[in-house]
KEVEX-985267 format. One record per residue: z, x, y of N, C-alpha, C, CB in turn; residue in one letter. Coordinates in steps of 0.05 Angstrom, whole numbers, plus 32768, in hexadecimal, padded with zeros to 4 digits. Glycine has a CB too. Layout:
ZXYZXYZXYZXYa;...
***
This chain:
81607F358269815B7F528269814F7F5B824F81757F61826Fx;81387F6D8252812C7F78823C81367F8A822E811A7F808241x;814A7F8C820F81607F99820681547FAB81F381767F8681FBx;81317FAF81FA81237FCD81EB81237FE381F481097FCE81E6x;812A7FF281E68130801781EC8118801D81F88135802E81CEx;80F9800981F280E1801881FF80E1800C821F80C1801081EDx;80DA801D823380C9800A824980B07FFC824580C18018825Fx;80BC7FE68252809B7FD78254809A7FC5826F80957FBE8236x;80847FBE827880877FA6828E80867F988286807A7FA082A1x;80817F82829B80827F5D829880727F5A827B806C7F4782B6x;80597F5F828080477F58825E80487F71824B801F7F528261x;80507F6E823880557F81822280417F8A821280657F778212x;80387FA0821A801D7FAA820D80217FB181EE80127FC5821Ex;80097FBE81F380067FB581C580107FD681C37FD37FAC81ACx;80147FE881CE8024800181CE803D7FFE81C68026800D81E5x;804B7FF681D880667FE881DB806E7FD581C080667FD381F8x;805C7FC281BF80667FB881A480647FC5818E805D7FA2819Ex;804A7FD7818D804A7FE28170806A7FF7817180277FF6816Ax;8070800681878088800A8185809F8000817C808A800E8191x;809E7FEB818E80BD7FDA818380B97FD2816680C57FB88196x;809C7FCB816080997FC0813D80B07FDC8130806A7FC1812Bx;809A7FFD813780A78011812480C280148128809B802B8126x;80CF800C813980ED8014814380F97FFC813380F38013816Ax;80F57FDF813180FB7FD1812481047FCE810680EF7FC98129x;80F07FDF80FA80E87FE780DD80FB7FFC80D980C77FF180D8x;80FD801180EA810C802680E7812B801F80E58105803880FDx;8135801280FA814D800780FA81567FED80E7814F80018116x;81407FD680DF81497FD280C681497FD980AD81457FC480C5x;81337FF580AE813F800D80958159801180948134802C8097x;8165801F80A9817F802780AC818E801380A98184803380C2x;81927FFF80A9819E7FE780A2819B7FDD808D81997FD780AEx;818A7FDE807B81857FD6806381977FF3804E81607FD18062x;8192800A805D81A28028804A81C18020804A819E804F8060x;81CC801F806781E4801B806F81EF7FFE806381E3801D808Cx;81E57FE6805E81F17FD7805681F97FD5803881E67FC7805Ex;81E07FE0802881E57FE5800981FF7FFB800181C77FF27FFDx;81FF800B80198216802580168222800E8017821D8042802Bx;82328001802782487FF38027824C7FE7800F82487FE38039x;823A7FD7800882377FCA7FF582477FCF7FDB82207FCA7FF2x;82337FE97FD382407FFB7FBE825B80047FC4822F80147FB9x;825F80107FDD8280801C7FDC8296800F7FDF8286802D7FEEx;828A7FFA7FF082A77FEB7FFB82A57FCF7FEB82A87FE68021x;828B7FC47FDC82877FA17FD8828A7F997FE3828F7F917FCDx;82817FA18000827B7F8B801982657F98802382937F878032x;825A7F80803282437F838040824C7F91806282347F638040x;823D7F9D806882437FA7808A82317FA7809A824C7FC1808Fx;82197F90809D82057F8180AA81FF7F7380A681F67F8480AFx;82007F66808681F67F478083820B7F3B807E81E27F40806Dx;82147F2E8099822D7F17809C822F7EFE809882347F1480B0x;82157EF38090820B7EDA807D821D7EE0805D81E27EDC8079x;821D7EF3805082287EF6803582427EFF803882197F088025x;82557EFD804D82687F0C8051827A7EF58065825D7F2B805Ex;82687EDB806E82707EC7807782737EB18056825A7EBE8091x;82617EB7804982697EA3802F82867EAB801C824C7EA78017x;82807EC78023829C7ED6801482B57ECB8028829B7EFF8013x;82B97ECB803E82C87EBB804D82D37E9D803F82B87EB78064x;82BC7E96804382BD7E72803B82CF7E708014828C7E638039x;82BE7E7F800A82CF7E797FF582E47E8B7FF182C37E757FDFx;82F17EA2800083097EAD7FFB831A7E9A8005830D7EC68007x;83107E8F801583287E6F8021832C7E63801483247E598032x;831C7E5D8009831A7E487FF483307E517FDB82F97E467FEAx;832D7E657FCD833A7E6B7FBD83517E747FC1832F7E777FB2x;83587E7B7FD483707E857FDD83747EA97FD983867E747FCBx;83547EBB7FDB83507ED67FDA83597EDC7FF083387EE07FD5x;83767EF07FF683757EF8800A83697F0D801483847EF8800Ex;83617F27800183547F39800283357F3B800B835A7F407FEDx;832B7F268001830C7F1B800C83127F12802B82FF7EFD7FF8x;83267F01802E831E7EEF8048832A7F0A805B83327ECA804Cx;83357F1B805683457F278073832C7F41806883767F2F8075x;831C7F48805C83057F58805882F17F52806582FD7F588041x;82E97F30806282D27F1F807582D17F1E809582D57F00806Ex;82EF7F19808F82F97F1980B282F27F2D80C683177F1A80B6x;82FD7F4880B082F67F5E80C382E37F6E80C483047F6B80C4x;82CB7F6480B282B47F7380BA82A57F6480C682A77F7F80A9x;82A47F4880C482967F3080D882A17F3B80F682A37F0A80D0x;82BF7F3880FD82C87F41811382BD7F5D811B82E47F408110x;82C37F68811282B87F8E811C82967F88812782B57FAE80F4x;82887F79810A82697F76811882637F62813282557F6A80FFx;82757F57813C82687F43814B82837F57816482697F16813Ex;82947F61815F828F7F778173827B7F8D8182829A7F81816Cx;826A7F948167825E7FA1816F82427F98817C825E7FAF815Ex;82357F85817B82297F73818082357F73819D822C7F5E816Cx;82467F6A81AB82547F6A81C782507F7F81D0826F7F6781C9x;82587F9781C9825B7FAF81D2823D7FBC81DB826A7FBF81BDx;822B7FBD81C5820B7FBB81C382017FB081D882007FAB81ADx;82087F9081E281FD7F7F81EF820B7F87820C82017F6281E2x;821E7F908213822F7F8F822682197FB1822F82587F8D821Bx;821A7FC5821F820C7FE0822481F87FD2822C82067FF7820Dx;81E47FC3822B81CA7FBA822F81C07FB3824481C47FAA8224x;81E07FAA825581DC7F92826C81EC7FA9828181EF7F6C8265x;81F67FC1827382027FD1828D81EC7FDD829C82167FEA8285x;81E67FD782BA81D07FE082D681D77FFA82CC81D77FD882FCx;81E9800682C781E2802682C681CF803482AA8202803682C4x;81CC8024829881BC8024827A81A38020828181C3800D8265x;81958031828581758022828B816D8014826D8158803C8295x;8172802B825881708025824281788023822C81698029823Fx;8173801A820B818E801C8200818F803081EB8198800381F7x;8180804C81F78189806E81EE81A6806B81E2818C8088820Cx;81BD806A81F581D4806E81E981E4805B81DA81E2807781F9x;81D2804381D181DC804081B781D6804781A681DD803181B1x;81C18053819F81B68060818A81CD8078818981958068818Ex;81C7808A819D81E780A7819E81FA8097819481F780B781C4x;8207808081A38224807881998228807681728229805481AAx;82158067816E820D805781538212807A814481E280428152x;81FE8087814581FC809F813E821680AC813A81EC80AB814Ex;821D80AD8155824380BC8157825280A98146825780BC817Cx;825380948141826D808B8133826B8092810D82708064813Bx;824F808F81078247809380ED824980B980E58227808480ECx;824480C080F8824D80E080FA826880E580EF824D80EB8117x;827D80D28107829480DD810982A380D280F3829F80DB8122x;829B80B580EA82A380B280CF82A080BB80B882A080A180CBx;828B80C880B5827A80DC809C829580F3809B825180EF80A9x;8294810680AE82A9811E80AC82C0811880AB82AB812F80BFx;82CA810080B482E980F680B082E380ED809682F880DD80C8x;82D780DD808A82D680D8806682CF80E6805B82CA80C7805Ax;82C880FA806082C98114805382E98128804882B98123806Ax;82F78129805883018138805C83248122805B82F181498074x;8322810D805C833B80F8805E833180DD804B834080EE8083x;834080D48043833F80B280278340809F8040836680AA8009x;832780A1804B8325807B805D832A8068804D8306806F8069x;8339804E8053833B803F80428323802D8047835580368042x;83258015803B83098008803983077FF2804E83047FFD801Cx;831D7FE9805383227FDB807083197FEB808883407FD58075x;831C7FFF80868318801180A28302801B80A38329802680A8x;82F6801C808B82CC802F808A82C0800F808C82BB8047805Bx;82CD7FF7808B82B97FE2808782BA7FD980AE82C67FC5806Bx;82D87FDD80B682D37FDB80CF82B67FEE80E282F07FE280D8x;82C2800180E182B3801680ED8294800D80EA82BB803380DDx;828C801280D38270801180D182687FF780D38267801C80BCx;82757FDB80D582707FC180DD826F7FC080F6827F7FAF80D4x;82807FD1810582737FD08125825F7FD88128827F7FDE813Ax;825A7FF68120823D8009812982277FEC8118823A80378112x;822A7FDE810282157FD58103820E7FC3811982127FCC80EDx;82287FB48120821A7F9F813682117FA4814C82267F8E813Ex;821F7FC28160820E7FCD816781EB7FD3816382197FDA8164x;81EE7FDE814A81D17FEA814E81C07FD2814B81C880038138x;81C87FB4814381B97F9E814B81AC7F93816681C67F8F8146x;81BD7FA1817E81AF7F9F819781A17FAA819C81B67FA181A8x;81937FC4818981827FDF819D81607FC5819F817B800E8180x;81627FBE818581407FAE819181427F928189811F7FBB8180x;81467F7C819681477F61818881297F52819681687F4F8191x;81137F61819581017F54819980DE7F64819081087F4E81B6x;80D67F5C818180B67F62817E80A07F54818F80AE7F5C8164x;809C7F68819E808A7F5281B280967F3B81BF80757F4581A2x;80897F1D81B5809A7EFE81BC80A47EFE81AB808E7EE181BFx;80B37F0C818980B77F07817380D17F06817780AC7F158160x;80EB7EFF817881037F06817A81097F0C815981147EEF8189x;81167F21815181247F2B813B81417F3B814281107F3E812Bx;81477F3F812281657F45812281577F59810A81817F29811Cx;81647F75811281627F8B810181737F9680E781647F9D8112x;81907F7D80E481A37F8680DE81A77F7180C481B57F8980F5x;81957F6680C1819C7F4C80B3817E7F3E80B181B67F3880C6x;817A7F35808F815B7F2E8088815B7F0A808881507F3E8064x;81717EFB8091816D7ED48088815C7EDC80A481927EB28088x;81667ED980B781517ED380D0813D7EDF80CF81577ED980EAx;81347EF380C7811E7EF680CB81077EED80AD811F7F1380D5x;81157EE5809781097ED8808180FD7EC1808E811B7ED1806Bx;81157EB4809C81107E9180AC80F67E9580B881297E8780C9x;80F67EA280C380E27EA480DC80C27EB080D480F17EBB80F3x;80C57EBF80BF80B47ECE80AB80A17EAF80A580C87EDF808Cx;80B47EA2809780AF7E888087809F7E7780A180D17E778079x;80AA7E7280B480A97E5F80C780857E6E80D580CC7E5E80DFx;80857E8380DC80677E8C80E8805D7E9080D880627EA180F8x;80567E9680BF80487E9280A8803A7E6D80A880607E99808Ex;80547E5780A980497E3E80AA80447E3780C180557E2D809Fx;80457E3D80D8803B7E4280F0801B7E4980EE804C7E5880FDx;801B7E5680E07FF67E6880DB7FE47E5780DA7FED7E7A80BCx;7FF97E4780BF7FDD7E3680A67FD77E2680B37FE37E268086x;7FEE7E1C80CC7FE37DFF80D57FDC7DFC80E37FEC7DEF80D7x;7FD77E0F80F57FC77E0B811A7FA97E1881197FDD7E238139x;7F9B7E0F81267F7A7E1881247F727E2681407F647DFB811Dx;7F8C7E21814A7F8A7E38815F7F827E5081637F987E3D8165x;7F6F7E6081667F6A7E87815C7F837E9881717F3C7E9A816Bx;7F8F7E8B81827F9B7E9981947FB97E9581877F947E8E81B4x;7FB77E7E81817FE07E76816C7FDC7E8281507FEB7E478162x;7FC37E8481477FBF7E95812F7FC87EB1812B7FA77E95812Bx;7FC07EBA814A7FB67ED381467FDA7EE381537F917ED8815Ax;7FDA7ECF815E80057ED2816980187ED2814B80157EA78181x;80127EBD813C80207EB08128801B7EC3811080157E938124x;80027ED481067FFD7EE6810180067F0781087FED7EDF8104x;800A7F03811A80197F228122803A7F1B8121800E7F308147x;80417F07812480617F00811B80687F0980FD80677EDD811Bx;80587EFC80ED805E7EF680D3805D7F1D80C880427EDC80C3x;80437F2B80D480447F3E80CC805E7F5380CF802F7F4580D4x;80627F5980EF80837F6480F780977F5280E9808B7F61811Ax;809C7F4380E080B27F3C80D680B37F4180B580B67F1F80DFx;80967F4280A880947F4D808A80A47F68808E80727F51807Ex;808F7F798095809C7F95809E80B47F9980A180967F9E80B5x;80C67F8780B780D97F9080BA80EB7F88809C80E27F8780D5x;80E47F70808F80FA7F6A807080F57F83805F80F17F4B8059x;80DD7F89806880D57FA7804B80E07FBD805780AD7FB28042x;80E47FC0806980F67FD2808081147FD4806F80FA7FBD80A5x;81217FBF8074813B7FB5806B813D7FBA804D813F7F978072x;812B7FB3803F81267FAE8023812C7FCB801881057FA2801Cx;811A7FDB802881177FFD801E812C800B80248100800F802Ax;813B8004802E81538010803D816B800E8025815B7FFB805Dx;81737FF08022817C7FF3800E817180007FEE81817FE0800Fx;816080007FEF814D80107FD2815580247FCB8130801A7FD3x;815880377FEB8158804F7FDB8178805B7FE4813B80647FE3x;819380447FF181AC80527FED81B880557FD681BE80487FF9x;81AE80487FC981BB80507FA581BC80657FA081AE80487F8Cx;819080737FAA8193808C7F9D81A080A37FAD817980947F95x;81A280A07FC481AA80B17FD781CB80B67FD381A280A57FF3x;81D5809E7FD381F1809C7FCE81FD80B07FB881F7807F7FC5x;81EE80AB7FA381F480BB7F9081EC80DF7F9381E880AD7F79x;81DE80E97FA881D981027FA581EA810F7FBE81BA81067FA4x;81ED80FB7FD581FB81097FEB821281027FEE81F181078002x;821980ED7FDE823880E27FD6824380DE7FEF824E80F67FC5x;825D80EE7FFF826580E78017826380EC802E827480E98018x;824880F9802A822F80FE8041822080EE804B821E810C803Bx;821D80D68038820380C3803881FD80B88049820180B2802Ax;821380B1805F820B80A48082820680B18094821D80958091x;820680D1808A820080E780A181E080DB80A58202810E8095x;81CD80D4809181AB80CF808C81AE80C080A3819C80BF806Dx;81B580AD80A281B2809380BA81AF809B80D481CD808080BCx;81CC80AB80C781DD80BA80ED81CC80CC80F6820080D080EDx;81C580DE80EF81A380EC80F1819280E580FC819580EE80E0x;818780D480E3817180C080F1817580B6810A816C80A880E3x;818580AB811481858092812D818A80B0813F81A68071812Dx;819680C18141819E80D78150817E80E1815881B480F0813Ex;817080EB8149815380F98148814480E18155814781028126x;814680BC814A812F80AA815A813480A88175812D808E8150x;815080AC818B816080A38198814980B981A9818380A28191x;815080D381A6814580F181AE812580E981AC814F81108195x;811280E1819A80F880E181A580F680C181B280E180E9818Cx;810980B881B380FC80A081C1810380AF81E58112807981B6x;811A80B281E6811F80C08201810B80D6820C813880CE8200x;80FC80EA81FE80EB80EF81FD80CE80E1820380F180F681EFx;80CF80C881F580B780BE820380B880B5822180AE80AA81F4x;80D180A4821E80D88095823B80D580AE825480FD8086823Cx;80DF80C4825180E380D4826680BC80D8826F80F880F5825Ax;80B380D98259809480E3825D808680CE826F808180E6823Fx;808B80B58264807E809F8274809180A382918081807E8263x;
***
């Protein structure tokens, strides 16, 4: 099943993909903002589960209990959300996946005004927003034939790396010209990710315990013109 918020038929026109590219980019912005927030507030990561699986490995090791039952439960919450995402995707009544974007949106909402106004502890803001991220990992896991992950930059470095040496070596114009439009959506999407984190530092510091409303916004407002487009077609 095709798990993009856009319609498309059997062959995926260059409309469609340049979409999913911008939706891609957009959502690993928001992932790149949202993970550095964590970063900074909590010293954990809450999408890149590669650095949060090593913190695992050696809190065992050392005997940290504070790290390993920290690792546990934001790895756990994200690969919930990830289920939940995937499970919305595959429900016949979902044509599309609009309401994960609403859901994603509502939980970062409703956590913004509750930490506002109440002392979340740091176990419970790392849960929360480690689900909505794995969630919002299902809204597009594909560019074109490109498969990506919006939520997290090793795979798509790998793969960056891999159609790049894919390029140099085939004299094919047709694997070139495939292998070439890979390498490009997947740059984008790391500078996507890259910029995201760039600028929560500065944001953090001016909207303080506001700062995930931006996200929650954002995905609320893309959710609304993407539905907007779908209804038109």
């Amino acid at each position: 099943m095709d798990n993009s918020v856009i319609k498309t038929n059997s062959s995926v026109s260059s409309d469609s993909i340049k979409m999913q590219e911008r939706l891609a980019i957009f959502l690993a912005l928001i992932a790149g903002y949202i993970d550095a927030t964590g970063l900074i507030q909590w010293k954990t990561y809450v999408s890149f589960m590669s650095g949060n699986t090593t913190s695992l490995g050696a809190g065992i090791s050392t005997g940290k209990s504070e790290i390993i039952i920290t690792s546990v439960t934001v790895i756990s919450c994200f690969l919930l959300g990830i289920y939940a995402g995937t499970c919305l995707s595959l429900w016949k009544r979902i044509k599309n996946q609009i309401l994960t974007f609403y859901i994603v949106s509502g939980i970062l909402i409703f956590y913004t005004i509750i930490a506002y106004f109440y002392d979340i502890n740091n176990l419970s803001s790392i849960s929360v927003i480690g689900f909505s991220m794995g969630m919002m990992n299902t809204i597009v896991t594909s560019v074109g034939n490109q498969k990506v992950n919006t939520d997290f930059v090793t795979g798509t470095l790998n793969s960056l790396a891999k159609n790049t040496a894919m390029l140099t070596m085939t004299d094919d114009k047709t694997e070139k010209e495939e292998y070439k439009s890979n390498a490009i959506h997947l740059l984008l999407l790391w500078i996507g990710f890259l910029s995201g984190a760039f600028i929560a530092p500065f944001l953090l510091d001016y909207f303080g315990k506001w700062t995930l409303m931006i996200p929650a916004l954002s995905l609320m407002i893309c959710g609304l013109l993407i539905s907007k487009i779908n209804f038109k077609n």
